[in-house]
N, C-alpha and C positions, 0 to 999 in steps of 0.2 A: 684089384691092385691094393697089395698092403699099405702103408705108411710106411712102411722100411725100402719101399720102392720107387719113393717120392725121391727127386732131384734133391742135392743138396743144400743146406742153409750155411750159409757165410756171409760174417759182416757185410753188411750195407748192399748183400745180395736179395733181391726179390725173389723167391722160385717159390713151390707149389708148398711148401712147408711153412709158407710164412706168408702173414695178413700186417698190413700198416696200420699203425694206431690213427684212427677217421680224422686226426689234423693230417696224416700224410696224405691220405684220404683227399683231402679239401685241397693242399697243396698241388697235387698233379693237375687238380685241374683249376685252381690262380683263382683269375676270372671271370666269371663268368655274367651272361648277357642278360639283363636289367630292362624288361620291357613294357610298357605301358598298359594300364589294366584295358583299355578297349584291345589292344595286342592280343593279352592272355586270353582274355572270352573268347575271339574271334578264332584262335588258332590253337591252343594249348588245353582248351575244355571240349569235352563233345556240344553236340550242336544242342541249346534247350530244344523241350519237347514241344513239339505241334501244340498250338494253341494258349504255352503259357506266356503270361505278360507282367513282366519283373515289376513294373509300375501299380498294375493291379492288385497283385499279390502287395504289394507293399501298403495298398491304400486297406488291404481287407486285414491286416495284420494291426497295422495302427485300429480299425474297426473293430478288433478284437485284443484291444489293450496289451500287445503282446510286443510291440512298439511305440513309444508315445515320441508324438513331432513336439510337444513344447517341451519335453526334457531333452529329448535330443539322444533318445538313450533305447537301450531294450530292456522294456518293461522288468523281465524278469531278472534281470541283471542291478541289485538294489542301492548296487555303489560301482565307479569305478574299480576294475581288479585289482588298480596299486595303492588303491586307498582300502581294501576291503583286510579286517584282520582275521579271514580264513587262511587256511592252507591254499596255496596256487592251485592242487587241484578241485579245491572246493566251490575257489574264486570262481573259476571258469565252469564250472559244472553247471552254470544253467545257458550253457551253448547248446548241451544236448534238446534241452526245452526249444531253441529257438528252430535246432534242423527239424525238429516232428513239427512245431510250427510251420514253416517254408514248406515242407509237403504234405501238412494237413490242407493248407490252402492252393498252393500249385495242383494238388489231386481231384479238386473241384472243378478245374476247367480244361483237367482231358481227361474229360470218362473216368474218374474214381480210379486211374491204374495206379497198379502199387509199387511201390517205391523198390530199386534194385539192389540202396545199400541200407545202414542202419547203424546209427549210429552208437559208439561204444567207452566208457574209459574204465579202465582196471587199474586200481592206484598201485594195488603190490602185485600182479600177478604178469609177467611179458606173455606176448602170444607165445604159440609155441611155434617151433621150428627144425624144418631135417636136419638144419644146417647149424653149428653152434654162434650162439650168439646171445649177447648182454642185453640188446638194446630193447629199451622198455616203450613205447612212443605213451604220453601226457592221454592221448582219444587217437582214435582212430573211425573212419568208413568203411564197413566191412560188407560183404557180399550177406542175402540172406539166405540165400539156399549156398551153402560150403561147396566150396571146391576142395577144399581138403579133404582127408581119407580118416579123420578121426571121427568119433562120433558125433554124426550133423547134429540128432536133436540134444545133444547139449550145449544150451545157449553160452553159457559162462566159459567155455572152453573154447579160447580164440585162436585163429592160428594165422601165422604169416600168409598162408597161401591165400588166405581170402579180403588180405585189406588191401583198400582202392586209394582212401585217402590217409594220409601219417599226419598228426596233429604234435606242437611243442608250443606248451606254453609258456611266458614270465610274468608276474605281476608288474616288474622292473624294467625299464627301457636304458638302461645303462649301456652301455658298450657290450662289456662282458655277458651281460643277459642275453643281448641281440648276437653274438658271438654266439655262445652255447645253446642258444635256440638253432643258427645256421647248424651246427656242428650234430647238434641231436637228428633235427629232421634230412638230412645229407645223409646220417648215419643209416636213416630209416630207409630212403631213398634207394640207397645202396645194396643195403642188407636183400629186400625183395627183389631188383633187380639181379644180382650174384647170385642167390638161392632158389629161385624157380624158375624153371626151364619152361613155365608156361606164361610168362611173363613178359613185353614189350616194350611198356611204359606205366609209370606211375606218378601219383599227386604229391604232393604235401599242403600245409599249412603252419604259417608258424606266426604267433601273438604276443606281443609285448606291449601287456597294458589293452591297451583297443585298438594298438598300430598292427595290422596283421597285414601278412603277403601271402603270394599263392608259389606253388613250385612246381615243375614239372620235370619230368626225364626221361629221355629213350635214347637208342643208340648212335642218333646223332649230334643231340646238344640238349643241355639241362639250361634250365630256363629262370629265373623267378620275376617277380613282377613287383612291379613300386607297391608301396606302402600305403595304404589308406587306413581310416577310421571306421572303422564296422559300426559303431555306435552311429557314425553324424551320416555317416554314406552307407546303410544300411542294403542297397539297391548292388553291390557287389557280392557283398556275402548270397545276398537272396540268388543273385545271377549263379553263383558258386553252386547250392546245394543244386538248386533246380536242374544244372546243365549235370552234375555226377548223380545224383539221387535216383536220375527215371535214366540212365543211358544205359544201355545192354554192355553184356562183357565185355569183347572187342573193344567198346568206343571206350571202355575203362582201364583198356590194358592187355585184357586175357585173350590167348592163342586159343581160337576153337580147333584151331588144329590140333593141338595138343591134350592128350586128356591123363591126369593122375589116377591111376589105378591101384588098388591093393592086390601085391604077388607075395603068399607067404610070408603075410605079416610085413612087408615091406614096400614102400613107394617106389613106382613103376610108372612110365609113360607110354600111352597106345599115340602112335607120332606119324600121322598122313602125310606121304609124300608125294604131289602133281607132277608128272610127266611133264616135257612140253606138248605132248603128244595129248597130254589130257588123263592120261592112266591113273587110275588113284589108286596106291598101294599103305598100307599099315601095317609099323613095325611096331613093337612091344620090346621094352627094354631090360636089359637085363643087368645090368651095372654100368655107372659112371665110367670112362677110359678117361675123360679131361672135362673141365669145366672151370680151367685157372683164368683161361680167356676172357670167360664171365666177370670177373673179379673186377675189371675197369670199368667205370662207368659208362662210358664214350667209345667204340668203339667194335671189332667184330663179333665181339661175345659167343666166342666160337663154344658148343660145347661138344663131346665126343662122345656116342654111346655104345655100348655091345647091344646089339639086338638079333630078334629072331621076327620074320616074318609073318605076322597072324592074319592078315587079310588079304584074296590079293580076288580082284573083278569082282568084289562082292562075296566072294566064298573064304568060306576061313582054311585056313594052312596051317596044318600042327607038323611038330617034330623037326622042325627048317633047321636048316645049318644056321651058327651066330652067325652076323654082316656085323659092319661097322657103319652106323649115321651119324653126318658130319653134318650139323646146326647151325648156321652162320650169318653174317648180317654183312655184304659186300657194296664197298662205294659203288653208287647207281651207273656209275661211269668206267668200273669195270666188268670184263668180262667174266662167266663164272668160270670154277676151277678146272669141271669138263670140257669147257669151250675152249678152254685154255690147253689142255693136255692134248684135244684134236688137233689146237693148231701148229702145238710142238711135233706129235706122228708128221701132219700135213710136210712139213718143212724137213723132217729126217726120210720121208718118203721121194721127194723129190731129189737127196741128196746122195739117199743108199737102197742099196737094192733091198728087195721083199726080206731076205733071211736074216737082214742088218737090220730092219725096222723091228720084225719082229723079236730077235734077239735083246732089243731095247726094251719094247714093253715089259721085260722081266723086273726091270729098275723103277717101275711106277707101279701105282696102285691101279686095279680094275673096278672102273666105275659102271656099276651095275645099275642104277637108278640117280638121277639128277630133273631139278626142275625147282622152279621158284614157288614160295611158298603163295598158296591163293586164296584171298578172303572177299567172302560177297565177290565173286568172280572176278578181283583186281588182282592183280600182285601185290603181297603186303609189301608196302614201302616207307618207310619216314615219314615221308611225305602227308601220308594218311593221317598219321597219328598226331600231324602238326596244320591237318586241313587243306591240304597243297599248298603253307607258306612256303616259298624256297630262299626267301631273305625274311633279316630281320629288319623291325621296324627302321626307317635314316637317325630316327631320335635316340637308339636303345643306348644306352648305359652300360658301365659295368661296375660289377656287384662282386668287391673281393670277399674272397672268404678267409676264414680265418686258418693259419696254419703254424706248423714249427717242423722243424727238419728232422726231426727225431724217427726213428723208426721202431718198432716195438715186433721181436720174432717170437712168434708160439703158433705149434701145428693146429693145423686144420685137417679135414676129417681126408680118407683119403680119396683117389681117384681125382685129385688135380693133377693132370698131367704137363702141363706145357709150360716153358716159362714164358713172363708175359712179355706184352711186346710195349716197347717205349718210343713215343715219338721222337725222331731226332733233328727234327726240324719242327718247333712248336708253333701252331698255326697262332696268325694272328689273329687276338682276340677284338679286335674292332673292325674284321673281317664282316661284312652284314650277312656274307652268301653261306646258306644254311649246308653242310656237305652231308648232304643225304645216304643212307644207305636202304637197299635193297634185299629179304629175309632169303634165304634159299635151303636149297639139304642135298645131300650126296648122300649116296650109299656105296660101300665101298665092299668089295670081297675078302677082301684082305682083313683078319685080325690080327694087328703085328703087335709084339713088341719095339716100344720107343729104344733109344737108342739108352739113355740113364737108366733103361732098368735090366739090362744085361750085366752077367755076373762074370764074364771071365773075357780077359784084355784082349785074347786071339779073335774071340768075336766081335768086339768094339772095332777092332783093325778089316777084320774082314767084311763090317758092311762100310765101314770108313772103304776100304778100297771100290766098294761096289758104287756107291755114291760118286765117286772120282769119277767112276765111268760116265755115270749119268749126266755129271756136269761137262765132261768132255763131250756126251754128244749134245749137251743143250747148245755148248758154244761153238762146236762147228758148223750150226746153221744159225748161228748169231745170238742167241737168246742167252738170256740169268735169269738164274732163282728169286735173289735178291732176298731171302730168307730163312739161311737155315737155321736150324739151331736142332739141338739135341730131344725134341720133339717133335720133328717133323722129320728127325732122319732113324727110317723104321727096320725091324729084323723080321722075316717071315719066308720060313721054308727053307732056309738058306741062306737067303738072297737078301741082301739092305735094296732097301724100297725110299723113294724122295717122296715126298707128298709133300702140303699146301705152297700148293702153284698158284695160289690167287694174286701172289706178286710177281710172276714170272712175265716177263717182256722182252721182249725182240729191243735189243740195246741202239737200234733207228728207230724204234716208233716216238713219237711226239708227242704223246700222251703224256700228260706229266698232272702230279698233285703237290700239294699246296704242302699234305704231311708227308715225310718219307718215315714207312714205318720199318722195323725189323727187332731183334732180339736183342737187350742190350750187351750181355754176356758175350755173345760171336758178330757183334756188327762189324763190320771192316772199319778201322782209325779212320778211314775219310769220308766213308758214310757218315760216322759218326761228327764229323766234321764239316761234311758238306764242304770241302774243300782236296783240293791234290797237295798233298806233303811231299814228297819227294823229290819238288821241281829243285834245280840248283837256287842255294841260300834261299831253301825255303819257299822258291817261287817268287821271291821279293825284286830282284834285281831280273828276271824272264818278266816278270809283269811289266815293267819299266819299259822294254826295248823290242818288247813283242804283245801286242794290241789281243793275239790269239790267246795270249797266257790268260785273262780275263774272262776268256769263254765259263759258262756255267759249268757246274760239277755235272757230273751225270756217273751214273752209277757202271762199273765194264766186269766182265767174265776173272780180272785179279782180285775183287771186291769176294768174289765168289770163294775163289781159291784161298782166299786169308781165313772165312769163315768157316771151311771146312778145317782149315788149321788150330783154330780159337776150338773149336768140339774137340779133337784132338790135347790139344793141352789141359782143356776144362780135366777132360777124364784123367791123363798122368796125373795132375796136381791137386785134383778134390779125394781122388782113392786111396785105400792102403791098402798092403797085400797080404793080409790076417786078419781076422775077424776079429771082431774088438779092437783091437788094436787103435793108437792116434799117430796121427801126424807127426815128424819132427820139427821143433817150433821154425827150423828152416822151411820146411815146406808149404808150411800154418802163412810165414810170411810170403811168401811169390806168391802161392795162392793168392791171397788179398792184395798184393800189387796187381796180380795180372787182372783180376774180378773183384773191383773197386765198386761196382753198386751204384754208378754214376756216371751221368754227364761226361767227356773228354779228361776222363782219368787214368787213359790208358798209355797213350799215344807214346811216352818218354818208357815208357817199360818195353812196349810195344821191341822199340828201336836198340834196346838195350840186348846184351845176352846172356838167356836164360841158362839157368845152370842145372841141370838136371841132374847132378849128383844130389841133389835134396831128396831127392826122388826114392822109393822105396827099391832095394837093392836089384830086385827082380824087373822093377819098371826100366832102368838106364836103358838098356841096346835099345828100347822105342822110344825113349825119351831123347836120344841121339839122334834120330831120323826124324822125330818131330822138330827138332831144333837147327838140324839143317834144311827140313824142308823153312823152316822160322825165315832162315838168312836166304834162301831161296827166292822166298816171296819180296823180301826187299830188295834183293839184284834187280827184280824183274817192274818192282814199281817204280824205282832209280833208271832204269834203263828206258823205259814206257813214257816215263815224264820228263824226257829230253826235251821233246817236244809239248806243245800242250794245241789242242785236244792228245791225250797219250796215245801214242802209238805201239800199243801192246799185244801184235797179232806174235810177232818172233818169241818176245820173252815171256807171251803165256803157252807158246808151244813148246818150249825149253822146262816151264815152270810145270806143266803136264808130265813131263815126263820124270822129270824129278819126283813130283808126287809119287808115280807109279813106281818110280825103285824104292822110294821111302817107302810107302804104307807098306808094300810087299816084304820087305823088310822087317819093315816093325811087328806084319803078322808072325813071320817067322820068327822075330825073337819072342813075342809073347805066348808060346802054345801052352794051354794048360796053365796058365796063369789065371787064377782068380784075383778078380777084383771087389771092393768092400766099402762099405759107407762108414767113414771116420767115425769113433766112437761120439754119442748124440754131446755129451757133453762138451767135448772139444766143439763141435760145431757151432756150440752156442759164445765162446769164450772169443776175446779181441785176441788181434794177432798177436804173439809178443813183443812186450819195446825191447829192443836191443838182443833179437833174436840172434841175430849173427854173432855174439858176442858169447854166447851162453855154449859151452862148450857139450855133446851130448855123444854117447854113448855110439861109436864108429865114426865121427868125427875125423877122424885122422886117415880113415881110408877116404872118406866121401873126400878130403883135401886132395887127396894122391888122385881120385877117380877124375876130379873138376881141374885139374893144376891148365886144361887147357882147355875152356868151358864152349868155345866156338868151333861145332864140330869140323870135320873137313871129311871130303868123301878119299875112301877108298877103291879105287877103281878097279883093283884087284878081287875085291869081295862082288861075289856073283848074286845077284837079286834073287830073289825068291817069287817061286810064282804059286807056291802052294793057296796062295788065296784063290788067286785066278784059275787055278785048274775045278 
């Protein structure tokens, strides 16, 4: 996948083209939870090794001048660091004396084994990395046999893929110090999490002066721990090295499932997949398809690969058809995406006959391999990596980090495919209960094309119409997606294909979580609000007089139907229809009205009508049936929320059918229309002020095309079914 085939960048939009400057970083996640150093040892470090004794070690370390109790200090350390007139990294440099100290002595009382990391600082030199990146970390703990694919025995050549712990030091306990130490090692944090696919969870360390803390993170909650003195409480640090120093991979982080190999001069993954059944199969990868999902700290870190299968019972397999491996991390509480697509057949089985059932399966992916990922014979879980805590301590804290609103756009390499997803319900952060998740993998037959990287609008229409289907048959046995977006809605063979059902539920079940997640770009206004808009004034004066209006938001089959809508607009109003070619500063602005890059900024544009005379001359006839299906979806959320809970079975079966003469429609007006990613420049540029004002070139038609911008249907005009045939 090129970079000209990445989704596109628009102010204050997030998508695969665009990384947050690390206060945005810090920002999304506020936060976070502050837990006491017996906490951290107990649950956030691997377990010390068999037979060491933090106490002992400490008594044989003062015994070797290497600690002294009447200074109160370590030995080699000749001054405080903020009194000391070295450079900070010089200050700190006899840290490394103190970790070969700590398993010169811990090695002495379990059998001489040797140590698993080693410790490292490069003042000018960062590790290196697949992935681009600045970030330099002050020291690091690094693996001693590389997991990297560059050359092991060179000691001085460090690389991302093999450090365990991320060190940031200050001489300065200021604010600002303690600020840009958070900021550096988050950075670091981060950086190894998003960049290696063989990766679960990682450490830090950060020091100001001789106030240091510890840090941790996986895909369920990033951690740091109170502040102590290393000098006066010497018996943490020591608990520190000892529990990371002698722990095997795994308990450090690293997937044995996973292995980095060298294919052709290039980084590759050999990636074991378990059965439930127990089968073990190995796929070898062939290029990135998505790994945008990775990019959030917290969350399902989905990544997407091309592979080909090289192992299967033990025998190796040459020459395989590519598959696609689907990498994920799903709340423990739900079910997986296979489990979930049997029990949508299950339920259109009961509903339609055999030729019906199987005519659907065309609309979904063919899951060829599924099974949770298995370590030391468990299933990897959160859990594991946190010791089976499932809460945090009753005392824990919280520990803001530092942030600014600012966002900062410049591409990143390609093959991020998806846009990310945004919580729109943000958990509470003095919530104790840890929301675990569970590793797992799919395999999928299908290599499709995403839905942003099709190049001509008759196709965009015709898997947009295929999708409709799929959504009409989820909801006439009751179920939603509850997440599309323009990554998950695929093109392959023909035929548009739905995939990631990890959010898909029967709209009765009682299941319910804490985050409601989905795309920010195509979420529905009331998802995004967790509220019903539509009721009369608002809902205000129904709340008053009817006890029902109160009921909880819950998410219905018109939620669905909006977001298949929002994909539909995203592509009329981010495209142009020439190559090269930009935008007209009319279309630059709706654009950024309608994909605002935030939080409940949609909702007034939402309700407003859109004018698709901005629109590139060849887009209008689909920009016309996208705009009445617009006013469609609000008849039918107006009509639904007469009542409340809404009663939406009539006006989503109205709102069904409307779709179906739109898109069909809209295919027909689109045939042979190319579509084109606005020149790079423009994409980077703010909307323009007083766009509307600025007069440009057809102007005076586009007034004559819009003079009545609220389409109305033509009953006379006969739908199209060339999509459908």
């Amino acid at each position: 996948m090129s970079r000209e085939k990445t989704p596109p960048v628009g102010k204050g939009i997030q998508t695969p083209d665009t990384v947050t400057r690390p206060k945005a970083l810090l920002r999304d996640l506020g936060e976070i939870p502050s837990v006491s150093l017996d906490y951290f040892e107990s649950h956030a470090l691997p377990p010390l090794p068999q037979g060491v004794d933090v106490t002992k070690i400490q008594e044989s370390l003062r015994d070797a001048a290497v600690w002294s109790k009447d200074l109160q200090r370590w030995a080699v350390f000749t001054t405080n660091p903020k009194k000391s007139r070295k450079s900070e990294h010089d200050a700190f440099k006899p840290l490394s004396q103190v970790f070969n100290a700590v398993v010169r002595e811990a090695r002495k009382t379990i059998g001489d084994r040797k140590a698993t990391l080693m410790y490292a600082s490069r003042r000018t030199k960062s590790p290196a990395s697949e992935r681009s990146n600045s970030t330099r970390p002050d020291a690091y703990l690094l693996l001693r046999e590389k997991k990297s694919i560059d050359d092991k025995t060179d000691t001085s050549n460090d690389s991302w893929n093999d450090i365990a712990v991320s060190f940031e030091f200050k001489k300065g306990t200021g604010e600002e110090d303690c600020e840009e130490d958070d900021e550096k090692v988050m950075r670091s944090l981060h950086h190894i999490m998003r960049s290696d696919p063989c990766r679960r969870s990682t450490l830090g360390v950060t020091i100001e002066d001789t106030h240091m803390r510890f840090w941790f993170t996986c895909r369920a909650i990033t951690l740091v721990s109170e502040p102590f003195d290393f000098f006066t409480e010497p018996e943490h640090l020591i608990h520190f090295f000892c529990s990371v120093a002698f722990a095997n991979e795994h308990q450090l982080g690293w997937d044995p499932t996973v292995q980095r190999v060298c294919v052709e001069g290039k980084p590759q993954y050999n990636i074991t997949v378990c059965t439930d059944e127990g089968k073990e199969t190995v796929y070898q990868t062939t290029k990135m398809i998505s790994d945008f999902s990775a990019d959030a700290m917290q969350g399902r870190g989905t990544r997407v690969f091309q592979v080909r299968l090289t192992l299967q019972n033990g025998q190796p397999v040459h020459n395989a058809e590519p598959l696609v491996l689907k990498d994920s991390w799903r709340e423990v509480d739900r079910a997986r995406e296979d489990q979930i697509l049997g029990q949508i057949f299950d339920g259109l089985g009961k509903k339609y006959d055999t030729k019906k059932v199987s005519e659907a399966r065309k609309y979904f992916l063919t899951v060829l391999a599924a099974g949770d990922v298995i370590m030391d014979g468990k299933k990897d879980k959160t859990t594991s990596l946190l010791r089976d805590a499932d809460e945090l301590p009753p005392d824990f804290g919280l520990h803001r980090l530092p942030a600014d609103d600012l966002l900062e756009w410049k591409p990143t390499r390609s093959g991020e495919g998806l846009t990310p997803n945004f919580s729109c319900v943000p958990p509470s952060v003095k919530n104790s209960k840890i929301h675990h998740r569970i590793h797992y993998r799919l395999v999928f037959k299908e290599v499709c094309q995403p839905l942003y990287d099709l190049k001509r609008l008759d196709t965009v229409f015709k898997v947009l119409m295929d999708i409709h289907k799929a959504l009409q048959l989820l909801h006439s046995i009751g179920w939603v997606h509850r997440d599309l977006s323009t990554g998950n809605v695929l093109y392959w063979g023909g035929v548009g294909k739905l995939a990631d059902l990890e959010y898909a539920k029967h709209v009765d079940s009682s299941i319910t979580h804490e985050v409601q997640t989905g795309t920010l770009e195509f979420m529905a206004c009331e998802v995004e609000a967790q509220r019903y808009l539509f009721q009369p004034h608002g809902g205000k004066s129904l709340a008053k007089t009817n006890p029902a209006a109160k009921c909880p938001f819950r998410f219905n089959p018109l939620h669905d139907m909006e977001s298949l809508w929002w994909i539909a607009t995203w592509t009329l109003y981010y495209h142009v229809d020439q190559r090269g070619s930009r935008p007209s500063p009319e279309q630059i602005t709706q654009f950024h009205d309608l994909f605002p890059g935030r939080l409940r900024g949609r909702f007034d544009v939402f309700v407003d009508d859109l004018d698709y005379g901005v629109l590139p001359a060849s887009f209008r006839d689909a920009g016309y049936e996208v705009e009445f299906m617009h006013q469609e979806i609000m008849v039918a959320y107006t009509e639904s929320e007469k009542s409340i809970p809404p009663t939406y079975t009539n006006p989503l079966e109205k709102l069904h059918s409307d779709f179906t003469h739109c898109l069909a429609s809209a295919f027909a007006a689109s045939e042979n229309i190319e579509i084109f990613s606005p020149n790079a420049k423009r994409q980077r540029e703010d909307p323009p002020s007083g766009a509307g004002d600025a007069k440009q070139p057809g102007d005076e038609k586009r007034e004559t095309d819009t003079s009545n911008k609220k389409p109305k249907r033509d009953d006379s005009r006969e739908p199209s079914n060339a999509g459908h045939q």
